[in-house]
PATORKOL-364032 format. One record per residue (C-alpha): y, z, x. Coordinates in steps of 0.5 Angstrom, whole numbers, plus 500, padded with zeros to 3 digits. Last residue first. Layout:
N
{v:Y&w:Z&u:X}
...
***
This chain:
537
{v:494&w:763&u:855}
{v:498&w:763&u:847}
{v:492&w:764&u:844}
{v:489&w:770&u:849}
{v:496&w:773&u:847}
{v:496&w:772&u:839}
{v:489&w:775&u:840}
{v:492&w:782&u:843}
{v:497&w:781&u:837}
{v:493&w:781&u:832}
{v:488&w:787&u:835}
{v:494&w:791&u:835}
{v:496&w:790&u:829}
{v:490&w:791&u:825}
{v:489&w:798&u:830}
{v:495&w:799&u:826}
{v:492&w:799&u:819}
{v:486&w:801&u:822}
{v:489&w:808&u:822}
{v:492&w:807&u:815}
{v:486&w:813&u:812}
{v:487&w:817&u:818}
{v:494&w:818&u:816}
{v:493&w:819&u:810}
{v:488&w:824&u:811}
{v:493&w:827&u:816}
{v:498&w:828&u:811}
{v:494&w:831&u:806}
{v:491&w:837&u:810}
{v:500&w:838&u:813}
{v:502&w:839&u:805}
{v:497&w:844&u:803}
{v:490&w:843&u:800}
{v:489&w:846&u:794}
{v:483&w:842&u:792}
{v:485&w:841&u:784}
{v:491&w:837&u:787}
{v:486&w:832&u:789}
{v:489&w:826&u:785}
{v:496&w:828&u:786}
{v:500&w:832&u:779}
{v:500&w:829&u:772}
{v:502&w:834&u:768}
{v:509&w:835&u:772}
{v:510&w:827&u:770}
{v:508&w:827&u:764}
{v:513&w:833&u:761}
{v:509&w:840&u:759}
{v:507&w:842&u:753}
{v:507&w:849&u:753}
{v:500&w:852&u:755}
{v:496&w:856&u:750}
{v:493&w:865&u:753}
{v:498&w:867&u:748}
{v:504&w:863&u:750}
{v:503&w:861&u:757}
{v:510&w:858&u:761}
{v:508&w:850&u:762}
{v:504&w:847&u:767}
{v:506&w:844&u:774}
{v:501&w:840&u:777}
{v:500&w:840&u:784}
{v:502&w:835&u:789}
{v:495&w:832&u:793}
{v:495&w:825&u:794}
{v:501&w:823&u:790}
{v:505&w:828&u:793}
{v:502&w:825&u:799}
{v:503&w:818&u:798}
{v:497&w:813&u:796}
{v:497&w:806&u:800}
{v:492&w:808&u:805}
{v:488&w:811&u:800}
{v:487&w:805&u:797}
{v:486&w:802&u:803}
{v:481&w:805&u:806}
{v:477&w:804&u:800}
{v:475&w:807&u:793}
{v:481&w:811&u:790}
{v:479&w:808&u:782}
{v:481&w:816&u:780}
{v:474&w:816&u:779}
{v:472&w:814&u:786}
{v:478&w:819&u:789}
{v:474&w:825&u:783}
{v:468&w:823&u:787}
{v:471&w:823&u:794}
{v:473&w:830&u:793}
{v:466&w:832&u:791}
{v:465&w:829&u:798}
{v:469&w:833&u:802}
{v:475&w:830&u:805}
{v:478&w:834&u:811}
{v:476&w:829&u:817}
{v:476&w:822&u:815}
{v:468&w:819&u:816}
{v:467&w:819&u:808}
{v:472&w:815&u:807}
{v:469&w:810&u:811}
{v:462&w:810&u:807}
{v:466&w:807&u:802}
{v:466&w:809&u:794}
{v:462&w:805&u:790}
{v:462&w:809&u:784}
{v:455&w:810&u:785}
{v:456&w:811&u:792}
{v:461&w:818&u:791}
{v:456&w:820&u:785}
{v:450&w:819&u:790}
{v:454&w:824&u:795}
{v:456&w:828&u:790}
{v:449&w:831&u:788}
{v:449&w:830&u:796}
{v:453&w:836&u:796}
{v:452&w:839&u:790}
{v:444&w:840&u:793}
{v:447&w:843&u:800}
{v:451&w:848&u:797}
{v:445&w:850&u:794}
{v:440&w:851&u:799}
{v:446&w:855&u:803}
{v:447&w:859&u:797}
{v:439&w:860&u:797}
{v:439&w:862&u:804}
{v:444&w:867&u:804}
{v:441&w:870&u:798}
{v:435&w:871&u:802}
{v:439&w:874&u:808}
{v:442&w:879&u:804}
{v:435&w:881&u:800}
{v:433&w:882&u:807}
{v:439&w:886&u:809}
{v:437&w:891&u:802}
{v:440&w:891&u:795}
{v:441&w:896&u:791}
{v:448&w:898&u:791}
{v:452&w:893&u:795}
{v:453&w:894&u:802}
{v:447&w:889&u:805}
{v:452&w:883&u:801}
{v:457&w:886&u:806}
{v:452&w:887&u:812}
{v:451&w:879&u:811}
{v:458&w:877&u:813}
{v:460&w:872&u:808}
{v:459&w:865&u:809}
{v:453&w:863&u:803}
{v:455&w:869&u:797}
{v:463&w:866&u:797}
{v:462&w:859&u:798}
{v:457&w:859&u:791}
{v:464&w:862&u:789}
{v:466&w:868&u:784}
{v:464&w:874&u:787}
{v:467&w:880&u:786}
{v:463&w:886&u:786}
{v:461&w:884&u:779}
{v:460&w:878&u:779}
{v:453&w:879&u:784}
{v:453&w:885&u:779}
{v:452&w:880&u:775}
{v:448&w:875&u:778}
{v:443&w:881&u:780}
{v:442&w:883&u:772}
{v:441&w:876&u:769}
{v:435&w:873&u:774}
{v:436&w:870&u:779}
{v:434&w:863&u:782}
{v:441&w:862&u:786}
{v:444&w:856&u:783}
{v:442&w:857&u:776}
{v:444&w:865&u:776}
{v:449&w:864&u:780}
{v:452&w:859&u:776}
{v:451&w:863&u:768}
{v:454&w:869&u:772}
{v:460&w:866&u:773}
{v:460&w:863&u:766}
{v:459&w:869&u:764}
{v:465&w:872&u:768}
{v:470&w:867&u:766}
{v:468&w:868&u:759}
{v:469&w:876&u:760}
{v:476&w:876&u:764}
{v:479&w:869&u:758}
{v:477&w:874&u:752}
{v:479&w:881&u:756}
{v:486&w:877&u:757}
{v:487&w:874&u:751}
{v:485&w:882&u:747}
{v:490&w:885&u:752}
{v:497&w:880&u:751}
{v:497&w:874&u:756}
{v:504&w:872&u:758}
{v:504&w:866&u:764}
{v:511&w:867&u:769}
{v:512&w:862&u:775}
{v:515&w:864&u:781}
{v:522&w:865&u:783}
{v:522&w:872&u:781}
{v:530&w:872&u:777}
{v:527&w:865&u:775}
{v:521&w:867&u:771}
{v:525&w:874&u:769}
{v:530&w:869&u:766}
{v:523&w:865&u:762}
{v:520&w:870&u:760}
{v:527&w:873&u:757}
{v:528&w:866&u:754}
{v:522&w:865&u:751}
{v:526&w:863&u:744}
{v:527&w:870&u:742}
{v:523&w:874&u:748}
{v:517&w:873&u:751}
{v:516&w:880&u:753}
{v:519&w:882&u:746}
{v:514&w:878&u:742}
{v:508&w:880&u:746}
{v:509&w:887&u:746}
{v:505&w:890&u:740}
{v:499&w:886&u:743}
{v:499&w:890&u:749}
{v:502&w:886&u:756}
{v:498&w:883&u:761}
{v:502&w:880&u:766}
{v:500&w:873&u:771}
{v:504&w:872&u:776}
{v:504&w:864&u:779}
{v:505&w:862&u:786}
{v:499&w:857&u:786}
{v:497&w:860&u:792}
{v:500&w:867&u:792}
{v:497&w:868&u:785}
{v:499&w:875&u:783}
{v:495&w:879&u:777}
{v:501&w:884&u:774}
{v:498&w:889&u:768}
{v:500&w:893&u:763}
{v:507&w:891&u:762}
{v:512&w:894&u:757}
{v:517&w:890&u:754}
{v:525&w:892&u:756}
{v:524&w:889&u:761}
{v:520&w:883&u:763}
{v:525&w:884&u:770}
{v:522&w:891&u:772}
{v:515&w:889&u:771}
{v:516&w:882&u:776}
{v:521&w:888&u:780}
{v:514&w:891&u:781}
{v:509&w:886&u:782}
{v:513&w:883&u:788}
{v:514&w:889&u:792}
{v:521&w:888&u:795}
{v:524&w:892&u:789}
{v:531&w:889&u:785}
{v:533&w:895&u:780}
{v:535&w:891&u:774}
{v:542&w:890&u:771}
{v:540&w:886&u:764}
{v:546&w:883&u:762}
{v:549&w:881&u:754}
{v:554&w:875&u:755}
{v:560&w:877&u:751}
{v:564&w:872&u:752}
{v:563&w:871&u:759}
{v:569&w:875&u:761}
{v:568&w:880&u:756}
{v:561&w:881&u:759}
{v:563&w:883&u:766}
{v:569&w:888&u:764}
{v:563&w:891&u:760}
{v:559&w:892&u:765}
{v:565&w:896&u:769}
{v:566&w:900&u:763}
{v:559&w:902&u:761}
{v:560&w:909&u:759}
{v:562&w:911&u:767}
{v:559&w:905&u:770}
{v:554&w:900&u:769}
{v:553&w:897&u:776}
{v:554&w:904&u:779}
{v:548&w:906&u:775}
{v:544&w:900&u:776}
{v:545&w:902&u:784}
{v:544&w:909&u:784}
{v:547&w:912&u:790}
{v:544&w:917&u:794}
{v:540&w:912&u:797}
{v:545&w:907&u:800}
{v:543&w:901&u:802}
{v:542&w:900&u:794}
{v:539&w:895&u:791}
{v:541&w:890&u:785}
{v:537&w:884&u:780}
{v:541&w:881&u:775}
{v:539&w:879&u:769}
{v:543&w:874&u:764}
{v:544&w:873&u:756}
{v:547&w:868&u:751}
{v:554&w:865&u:754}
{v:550&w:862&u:760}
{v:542&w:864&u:760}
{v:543&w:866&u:767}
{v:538&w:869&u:772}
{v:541&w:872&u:779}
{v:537&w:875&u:785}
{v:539&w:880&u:791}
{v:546&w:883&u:789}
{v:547&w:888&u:794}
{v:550&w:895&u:794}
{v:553&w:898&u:799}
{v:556&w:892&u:801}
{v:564&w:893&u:800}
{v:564&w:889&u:795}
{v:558&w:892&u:792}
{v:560&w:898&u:792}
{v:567&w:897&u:789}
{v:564&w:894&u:782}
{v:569&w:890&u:778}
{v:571&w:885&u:783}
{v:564&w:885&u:786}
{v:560&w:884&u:779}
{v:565&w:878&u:777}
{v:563&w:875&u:784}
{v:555&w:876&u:782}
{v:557&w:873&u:776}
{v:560&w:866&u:778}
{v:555&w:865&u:783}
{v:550&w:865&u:778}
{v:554&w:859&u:776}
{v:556&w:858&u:768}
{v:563&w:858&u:769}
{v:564&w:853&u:774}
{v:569&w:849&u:778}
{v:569&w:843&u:781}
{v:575&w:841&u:786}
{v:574&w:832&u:787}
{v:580&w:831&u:793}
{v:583&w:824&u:792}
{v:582&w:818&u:788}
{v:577&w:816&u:794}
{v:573&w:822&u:795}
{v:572&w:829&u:799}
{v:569&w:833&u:795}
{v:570&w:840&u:793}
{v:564&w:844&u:790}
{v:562&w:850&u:786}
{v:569&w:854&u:786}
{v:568&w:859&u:781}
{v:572&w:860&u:774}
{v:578&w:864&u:771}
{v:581&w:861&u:766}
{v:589&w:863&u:762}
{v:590&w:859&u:757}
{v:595&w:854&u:756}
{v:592&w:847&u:753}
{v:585&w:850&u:749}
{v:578&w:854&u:752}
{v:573&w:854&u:746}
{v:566&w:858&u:749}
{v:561&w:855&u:745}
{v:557&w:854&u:751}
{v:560&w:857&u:758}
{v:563&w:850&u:762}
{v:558&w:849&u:768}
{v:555&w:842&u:763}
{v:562&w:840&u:760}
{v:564&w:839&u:767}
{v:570&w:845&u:769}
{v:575&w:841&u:773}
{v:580&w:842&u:778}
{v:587&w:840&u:779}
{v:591&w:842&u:786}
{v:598&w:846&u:788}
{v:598&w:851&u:783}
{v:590&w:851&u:781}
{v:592&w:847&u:774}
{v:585&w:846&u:770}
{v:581&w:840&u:768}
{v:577&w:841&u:762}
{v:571&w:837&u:761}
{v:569&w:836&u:753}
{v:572&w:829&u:754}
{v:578&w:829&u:757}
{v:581&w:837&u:756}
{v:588&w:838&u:759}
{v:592&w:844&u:763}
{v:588&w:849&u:762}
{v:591&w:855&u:767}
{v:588&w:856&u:774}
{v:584&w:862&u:776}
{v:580&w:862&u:782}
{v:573&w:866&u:784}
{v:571&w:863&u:791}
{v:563&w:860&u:792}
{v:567&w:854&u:796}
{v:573&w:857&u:799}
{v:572&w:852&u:806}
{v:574&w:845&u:803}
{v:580&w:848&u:798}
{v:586&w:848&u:803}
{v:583&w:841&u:807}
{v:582&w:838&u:801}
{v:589&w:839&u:798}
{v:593&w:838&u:805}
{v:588&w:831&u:805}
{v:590&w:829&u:798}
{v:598&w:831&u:800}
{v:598&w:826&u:805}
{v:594&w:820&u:801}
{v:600&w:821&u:796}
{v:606&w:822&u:802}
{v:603&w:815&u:805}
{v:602&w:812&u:797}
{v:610&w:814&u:795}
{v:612&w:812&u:801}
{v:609&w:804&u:801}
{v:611&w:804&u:793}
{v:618&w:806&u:796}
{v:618&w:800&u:800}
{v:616&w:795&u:796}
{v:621&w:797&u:790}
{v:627&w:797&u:796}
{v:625&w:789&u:798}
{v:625&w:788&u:791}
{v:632&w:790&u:790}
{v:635&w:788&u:797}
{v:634&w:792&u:803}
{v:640&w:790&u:808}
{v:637&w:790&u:815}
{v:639&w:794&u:821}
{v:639&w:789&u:827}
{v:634&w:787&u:832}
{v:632&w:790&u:839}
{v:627&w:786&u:843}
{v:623&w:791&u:846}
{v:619&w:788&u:852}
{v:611&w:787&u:854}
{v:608&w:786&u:860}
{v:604&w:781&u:863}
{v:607&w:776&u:866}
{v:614&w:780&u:869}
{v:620&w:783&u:867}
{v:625&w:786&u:872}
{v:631&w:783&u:870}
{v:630&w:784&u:863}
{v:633&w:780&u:858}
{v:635&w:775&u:862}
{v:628&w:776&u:866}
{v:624&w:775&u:859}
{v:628&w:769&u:858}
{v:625&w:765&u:864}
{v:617&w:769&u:864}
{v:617&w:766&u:858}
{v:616&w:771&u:851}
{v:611&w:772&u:847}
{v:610&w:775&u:839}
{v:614&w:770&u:834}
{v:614&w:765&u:839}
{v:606&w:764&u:840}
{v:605&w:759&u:845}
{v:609&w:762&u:850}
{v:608&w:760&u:857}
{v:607&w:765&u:864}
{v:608&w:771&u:859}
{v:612&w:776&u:857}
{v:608&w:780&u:850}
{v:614&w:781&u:845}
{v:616&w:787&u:842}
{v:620&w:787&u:836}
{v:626&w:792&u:835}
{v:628&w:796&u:829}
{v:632&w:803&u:831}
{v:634&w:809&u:826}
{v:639&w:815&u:827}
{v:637&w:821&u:824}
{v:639&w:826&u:828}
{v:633&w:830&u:830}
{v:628&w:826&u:826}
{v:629&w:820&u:830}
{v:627&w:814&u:825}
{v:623&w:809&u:829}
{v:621&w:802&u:827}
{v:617&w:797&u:829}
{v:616&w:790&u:829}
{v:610&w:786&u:832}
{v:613&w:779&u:828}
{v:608&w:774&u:824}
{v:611&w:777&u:818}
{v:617&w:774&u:819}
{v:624&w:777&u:819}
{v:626&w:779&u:811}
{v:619&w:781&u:810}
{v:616&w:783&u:817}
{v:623&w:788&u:816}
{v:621&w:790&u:809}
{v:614&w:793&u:812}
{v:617&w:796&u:818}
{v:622&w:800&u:814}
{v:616&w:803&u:810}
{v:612&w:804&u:816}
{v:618&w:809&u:818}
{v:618&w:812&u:813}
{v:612&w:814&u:811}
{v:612&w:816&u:819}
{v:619&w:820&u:816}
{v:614&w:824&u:810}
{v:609&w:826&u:816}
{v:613&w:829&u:821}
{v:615&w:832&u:816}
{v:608&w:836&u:814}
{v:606&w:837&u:806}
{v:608&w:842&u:801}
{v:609&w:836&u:797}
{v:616&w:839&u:793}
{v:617&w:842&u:802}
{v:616&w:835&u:804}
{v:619&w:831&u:800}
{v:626&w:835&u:801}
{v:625&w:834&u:808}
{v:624&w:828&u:807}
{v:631&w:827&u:803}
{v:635&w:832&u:807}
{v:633&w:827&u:814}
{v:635&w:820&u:810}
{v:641&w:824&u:807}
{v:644&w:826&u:814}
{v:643&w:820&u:817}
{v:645&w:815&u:811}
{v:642&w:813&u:804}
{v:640&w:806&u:804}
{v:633&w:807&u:806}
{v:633&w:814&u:802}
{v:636&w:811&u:795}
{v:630&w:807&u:794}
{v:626&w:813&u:795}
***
């Protein structure tokens, strides 16, 4: 670059053209480089107090410098005002307040000068070139590209795009999968960051997106959208499944996904070296692609708990193993693949755990409703499992059940009542005894037997709930994937939950107990303040 700015006219437009097509940037933007360049050596060599500019005309090459001076009445600063006096002799129609251009002769670069004004070149075409870099690559997010590996630092591998550099991190890099200096790699771009070193481009391999790209490469009917990919789950470099329908009901969409003696799969799975894939017909019914996903296990039967969202599927004892999978790996893709929570139980666990809970719900109806055995399980039996349940119901549905009458109906009511009123102040004596304050117990949505679990939880005045977040009220705990009727062991964090997460309240209950529970606070403040005001009278 040294040789540009002593070079004449004709080299000085060959070489920024020159730069600007090896850049694959503007121009205009390698002359302005220029330009800037020229004004930094000139303030060097005239004083950097002078407003010097500098300007290479692109047409023909020819520059100028001049220093631009501000005419005024008396000049204080030389090196950027001019009197009014010498202002007209060089302008004759100069006046107070305008500024006029004071032409300076072409500058001889020495060796320093020369040095510094390629490093101001070097550093504008660079933050041009990142810019052209960024702008090309912001928008083709979630785009299959190849690139050659061009050197690996510290397990990540960083790729040569052609006009960029992206990275595959080791985390989004296929496990056990070497890639060397020179390969040929195919990866999708996952995200492009604008940051001070220049534009970040990271790839990945590992992506789901990266799959469902690969499937529409090889499969025409999905790039032409007949056939959908609606769900992805991968264990990457081991096994993944995909969930596909079709818009077109002549068209089979697990079928066209494999192709014909499975060369479409096949192509996928060579790619991801050698990843197995279950392809799964994608259904709308939850139940149903949660059977299909657990595939190649056979399920006997699919419980949904929309409130907890979890599934629980039974499957026959000689099932179990494959349903989990090695490692639990196919459980836990089928647990992603639905976007809920998956517990395994075999048919023996299953009927173990329905007839403990029908004993046990037998044994409450019998003490709260003073039945006898037979009325509290069929009682059961017809479906109900809560005290609430037998109190609020229509009465003609109790009336309905086989054996009873609207008088029976009515006494049950009443008896449910009776015993939903003794838990209540059963609680309400515990609440006290734990020194739970009456004011807690005034906020709308909090009954007392959550007022027993807040006092245990040493939650027990206004302020101690007032402090408390609402995740930290209410959040639900998450537990581990079911093996056998057994939880894994889950993290502290996820075991801990809110206090009251056993009440399934949602997030709009629990923020406005909260902010019942800070209303004095600011009843506080305006207080204080009223009096600070009486004071100040």
């Amino acid at each position: 670059m040294a040789t540009a700015i002593s070079a004449n006219k004709a080299e000085l437009l060959a070489i920024a053209d020159a730069v600007a097509r090896e850049k694959l940037i503007d121009r205009d933007i390698v002359i302005e480089a220029m330009e800037d360049a020229i004004q930094r050596a000139a303030r060097s060599r005239y004083g950097a107090e002078n407003d010097i500019r500098a300007k290479i005309d692109p047409k023909s090459g020819d520059m100028r410098l001049w220093r631009v001076l501000e005419v005024v009445d008396q000049a204080d600063d030389y090196f950027k005002q001019i009197s009014l006096k010498d202002a007209q002799k060089k302008q004759a129609d100069a006046a107070i307040g305008d500024f006029i251009v004071d032409p300076l002769p072409p500058i001889e670069f020495g060796r320093i000068a020369a040095q510094a004004a390629k490093q101001v070149i070097f550093q504008k075409v660079r933050d041009a070139e990142r810019e052209r870099q960024y702008e090309e690559f912001k928008d083709r997010v979630n785009e299959i590209i190849t690139g050659v590996v061009k050197r690996v630092e510290f397990g990540h591998v960083v790729v040569d795009l052609g006009r960029a550099e992206g990275v595959i991190r080791r985390d989004q890099q296929i496990p056990r999968e070497v890639l060397r200096v020179g390969d040929r790699v195919r990866a999708i771009i996952s995200s492009v960051r604008r940051e001070s070193r220049g534009p970040q481009i990271f790839l990945s391999r590992a992506h789901g997106e990266f799959m469902k790209k690969l499937f529409a490469q090889e499969v025409p009917e999905i790039y032409d959208g007949i056939i959908e990919i609606k769900a992805v789950a991968r264990d990457p470099g081991s096994r993944a499944k995909i969930g596909v329908i079709s818009h077109d009901g002549s068209i089979d969409p697990v079928g066209a996904c494999v192709g014909m003696k499975g060369s479409r799969v096949q192509a996928v799975v060579q790619e991801l070296q050698g990843e197995k894939i279950d392809i799964i017909p994608w259904s709308p019914d939850l139940a149903t692609f949660v059977v299909n996903a657990l595939q190649p296990a056979e399920v006997a039967k699919v419980v949904i708990d929309e409130e907890e969202g979890r599934i629980e599927v039974v499957v026959p004892d000689d099932q179990l193993s494959l349903a989990i999978g090695r490692r639990g790996q196919n459980v836990r893709l089928a647990s992603q693949l639905s976007g809920s929570q998956i517990d395994i139980m075999t048919e023996a666990d299953e009927s173990e755990k329905r007839q403990k809970e029908f004993v046990e719900r037998s044994e409450m109806f019998q003490k709260e409703l003073d039945v006898d055995e037979t009325l509290a399980q069929l009682l059961v039996a017809e479906g109900f499992s809560e005290l609430e349940e037998v109190a609020y119901v229509e009465a003609e549905e109790l009336a309905q059940i086989e054996g009873f009458d609207e008088e029976l109906a009515a006494e049950l009511q009443s008896r449910a009542q009776e015993g939903l009123d003794r838990r209540e102040q059963a609680a309400r004596d515990e609440r006290r005894e734990l020194g739970v304050e009456d004011a807690l117990a005034e906020i709308e949505g909090l009954t007392e037997p959550m007022l027993v679990v807040l006092g245990k939880a040493g939650i027990k005045t206004l302020d101690d709930l007032a402090d408390l977040s609402t995740d930290e009220l209410i959040a639900r705990k998450r537990s581990g994937e079911r093996r056998r009727g057994k939880e894994t062991a889950p993290d502290d964090e996820a075991a801990r939950g809110g206090v009251l997460a056993e009440f399934g309240l949602s997030e709009e209950e629990g923020n406005r107990i909260i902010m019942a529970a800070r209303a004095h606070w600011f009843e506080d403040e305006g207080n204080g303040e009223d009096a600070s005001a009486d004071a100040s009278q």
